[in-house]
Residue frames as qw, qx, qy, qz and C-alpha x, y, z in Angstrom:
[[0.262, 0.745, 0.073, -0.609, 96.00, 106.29, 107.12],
 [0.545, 0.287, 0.640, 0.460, 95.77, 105.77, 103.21],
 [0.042, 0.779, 0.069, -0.622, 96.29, 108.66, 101.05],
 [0.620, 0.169, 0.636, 0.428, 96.42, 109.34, 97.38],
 [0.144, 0.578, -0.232, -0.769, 97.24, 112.12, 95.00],
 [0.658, 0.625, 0.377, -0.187, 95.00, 111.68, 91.56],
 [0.492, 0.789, -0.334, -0.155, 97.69, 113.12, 89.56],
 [0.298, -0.472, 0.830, -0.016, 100.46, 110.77, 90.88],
 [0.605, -0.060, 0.778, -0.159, 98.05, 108.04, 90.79],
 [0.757, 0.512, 0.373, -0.159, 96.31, 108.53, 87.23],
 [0.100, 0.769, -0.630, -0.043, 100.54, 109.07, 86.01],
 [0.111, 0.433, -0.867, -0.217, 101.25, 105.58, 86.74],
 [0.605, 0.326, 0.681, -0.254, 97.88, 103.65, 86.64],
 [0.571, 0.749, -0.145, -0.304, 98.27, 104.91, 83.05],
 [0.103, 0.661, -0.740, -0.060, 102.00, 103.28, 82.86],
 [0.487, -0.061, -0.866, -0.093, 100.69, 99.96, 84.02],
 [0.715, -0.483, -0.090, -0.497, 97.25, 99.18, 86.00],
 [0.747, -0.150, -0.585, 0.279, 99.14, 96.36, 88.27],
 [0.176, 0.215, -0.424, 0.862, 100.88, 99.62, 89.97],
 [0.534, -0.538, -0.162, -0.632, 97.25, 99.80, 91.51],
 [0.841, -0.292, -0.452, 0.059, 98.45, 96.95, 93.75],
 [0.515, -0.021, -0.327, 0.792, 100.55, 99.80, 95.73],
 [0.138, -0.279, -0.074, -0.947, 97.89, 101.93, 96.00],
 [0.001, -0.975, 0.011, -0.220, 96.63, 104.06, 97.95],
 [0.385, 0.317, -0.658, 0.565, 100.12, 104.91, 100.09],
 [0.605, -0.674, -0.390, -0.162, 99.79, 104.24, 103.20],
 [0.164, 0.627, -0.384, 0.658, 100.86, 105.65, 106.63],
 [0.676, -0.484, -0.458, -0.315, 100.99, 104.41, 109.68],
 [0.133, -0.641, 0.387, -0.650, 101.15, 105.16, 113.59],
 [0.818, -0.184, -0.522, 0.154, 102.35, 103.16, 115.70],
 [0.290, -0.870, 0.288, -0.275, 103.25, 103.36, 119.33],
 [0.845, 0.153, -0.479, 0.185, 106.27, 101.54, 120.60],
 [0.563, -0.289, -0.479, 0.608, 107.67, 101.85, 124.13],
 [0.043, -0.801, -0.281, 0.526, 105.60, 104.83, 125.29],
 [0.040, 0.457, -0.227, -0.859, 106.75, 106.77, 121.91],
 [0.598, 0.614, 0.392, -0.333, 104.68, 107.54, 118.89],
 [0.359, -0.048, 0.733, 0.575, 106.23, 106.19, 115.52],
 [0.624, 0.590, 0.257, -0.443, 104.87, 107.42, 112.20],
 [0.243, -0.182, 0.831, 0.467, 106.16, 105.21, 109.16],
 [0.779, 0.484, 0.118, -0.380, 105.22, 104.58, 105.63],
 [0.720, -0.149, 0.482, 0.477, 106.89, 102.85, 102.87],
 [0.188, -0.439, 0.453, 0.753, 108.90, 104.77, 100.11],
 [0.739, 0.588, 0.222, -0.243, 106.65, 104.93, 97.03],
 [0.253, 0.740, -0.588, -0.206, 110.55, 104.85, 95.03],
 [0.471, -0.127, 0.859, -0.155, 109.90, 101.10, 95.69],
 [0.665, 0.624, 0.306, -0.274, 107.55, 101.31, 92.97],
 [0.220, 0.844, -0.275, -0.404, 109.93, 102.18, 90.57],
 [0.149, -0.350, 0.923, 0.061, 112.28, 99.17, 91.49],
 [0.462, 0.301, 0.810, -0.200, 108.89, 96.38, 90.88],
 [0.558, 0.715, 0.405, 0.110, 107.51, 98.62, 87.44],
 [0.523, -0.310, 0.128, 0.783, 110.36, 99.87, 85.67],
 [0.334, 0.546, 0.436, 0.632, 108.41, 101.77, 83.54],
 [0.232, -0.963, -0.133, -0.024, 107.60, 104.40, 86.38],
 [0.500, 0.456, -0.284, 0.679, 110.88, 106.54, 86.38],
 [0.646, -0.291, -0.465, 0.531, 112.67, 106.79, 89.68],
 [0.141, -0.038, -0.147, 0.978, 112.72, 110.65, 89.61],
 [0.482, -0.456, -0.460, -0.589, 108.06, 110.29, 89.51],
 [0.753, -0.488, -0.408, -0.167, 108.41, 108.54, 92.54],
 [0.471, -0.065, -0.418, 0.774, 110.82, 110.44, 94.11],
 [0.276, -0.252, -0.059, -0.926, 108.16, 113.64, 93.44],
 [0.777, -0.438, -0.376, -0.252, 105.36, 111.14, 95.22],
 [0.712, -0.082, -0.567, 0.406, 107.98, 110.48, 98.06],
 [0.185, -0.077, -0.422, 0.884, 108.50, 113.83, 99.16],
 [0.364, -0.426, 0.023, -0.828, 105.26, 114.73, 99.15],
 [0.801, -0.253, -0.542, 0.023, 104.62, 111.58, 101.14],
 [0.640, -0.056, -0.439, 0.628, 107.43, 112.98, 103.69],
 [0.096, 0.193, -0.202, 0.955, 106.42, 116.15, 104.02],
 [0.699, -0.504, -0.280, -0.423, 102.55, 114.83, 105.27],
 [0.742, -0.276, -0.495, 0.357, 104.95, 112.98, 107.98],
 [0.440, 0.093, -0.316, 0.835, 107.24, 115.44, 108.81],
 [0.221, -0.397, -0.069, -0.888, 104.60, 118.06, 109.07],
 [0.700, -0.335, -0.571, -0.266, 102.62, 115.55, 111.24],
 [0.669, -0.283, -0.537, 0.429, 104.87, 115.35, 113.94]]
């Protein structure tokens, strides 16, 4: 599943177009011994690869990232 918030995204495609190469987030379901896994990576990973996106943007993109999981299950 690939998902993407326009304000997040047009926040740091403005800071530097490269961040495009992390985009959209993705999410993904997986089954592993009879159980159903739903993982994504941490958009606060961004932060650490373009330092110009501040760590507390992509902490506001994380949880909303977490709360599509959590709410999922």
């Amino acid at each position: 599943i690939e998902i993407c918030s326009g304000k997040h995204a047009n926040n740091f495609l403005n800071k530097n177009r490269l961040i495009s190469l992390c985009m959209p987030c993705k999410i993904n379901v997986l089954e592993e011994n009879g159980k159903i896994k739903i993982v994504g990576m941490k958009p606060t990973i961004i932060s650490q690869f373009f330092p110009e996106v501040n760590k507390k943007e992509a902490e506001e993109v994380e949880r909303d990232v977490k709360e599509i999981i959590d709410n999922a299950k």
